[in-house]
C-alpha positions in Angstrom: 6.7 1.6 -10.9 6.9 5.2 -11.1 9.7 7.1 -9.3 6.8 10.1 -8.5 4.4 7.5 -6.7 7.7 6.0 -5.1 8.6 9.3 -3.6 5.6 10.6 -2.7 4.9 7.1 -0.4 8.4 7.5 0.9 7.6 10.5 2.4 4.8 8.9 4.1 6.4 5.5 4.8 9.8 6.7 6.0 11.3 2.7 6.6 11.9 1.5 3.7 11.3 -2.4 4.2 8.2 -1.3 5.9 7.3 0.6 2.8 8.2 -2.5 0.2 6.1 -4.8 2.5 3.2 -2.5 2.7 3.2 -2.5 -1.5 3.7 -6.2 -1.7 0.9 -7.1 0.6 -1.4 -4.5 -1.2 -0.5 -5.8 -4.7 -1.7 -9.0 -3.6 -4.9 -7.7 -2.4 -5.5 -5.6 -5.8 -4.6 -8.6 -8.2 -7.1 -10.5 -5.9 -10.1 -8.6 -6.6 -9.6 -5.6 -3.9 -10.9 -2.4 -5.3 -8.8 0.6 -5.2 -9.1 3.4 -2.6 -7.6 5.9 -4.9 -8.8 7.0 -8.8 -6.5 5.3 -11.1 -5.9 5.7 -14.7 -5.0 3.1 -17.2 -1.4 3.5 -17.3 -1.4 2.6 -13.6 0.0 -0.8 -12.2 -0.8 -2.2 -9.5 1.8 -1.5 -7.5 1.6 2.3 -8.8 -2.0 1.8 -7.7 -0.1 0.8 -3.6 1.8 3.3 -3.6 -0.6 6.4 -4.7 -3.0 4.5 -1.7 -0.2 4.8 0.7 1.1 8.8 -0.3 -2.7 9.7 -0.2 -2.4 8.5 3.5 -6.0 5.5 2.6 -3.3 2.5 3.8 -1.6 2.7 7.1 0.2 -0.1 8.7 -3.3 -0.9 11.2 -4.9 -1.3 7.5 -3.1 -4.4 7.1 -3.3 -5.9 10.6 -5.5 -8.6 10.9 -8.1 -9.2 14.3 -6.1 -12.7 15.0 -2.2 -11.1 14.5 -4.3 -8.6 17.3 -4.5 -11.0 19.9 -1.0 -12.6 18.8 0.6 -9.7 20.1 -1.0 -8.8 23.0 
């Protein structure tokens, strides 16, 4: 991971933990299949990829809420 993309998402994600979840789930969805929502470049991983999603302000926390963890909470 690059420290650049690190700190740039900090700024947006401010809680850490919140921030490490947010990459981990979005890794999963990017080694799945899920295109990115940012332009990449080859020396980009996929959690570089997260992270540049996340400081660009294309992933929020809703992003990764599901319909069904919706009506959990209500």
């Amino acid at each position: 991971m690059n420290i650049v993309y690190i700190e740039a998402a900090a700024k947006v994600i401010t809680n850490k933990q919140q921030l490490v979840n947010m990459v981990s789930k979005r890794v999963r969805q990017l080694s799945a299949g899920s295109r990115p929502l940012v332009e990449t470049n080859l020396s980009m991983g996929l959690a570089d990829i997260a992270l540049s999603e996340i400081a660009e302000g294309k992933l929020t926390m809703d992003f990764f809420v599901l319909p069904e963890e919706e009506n959990q909470a209500a």
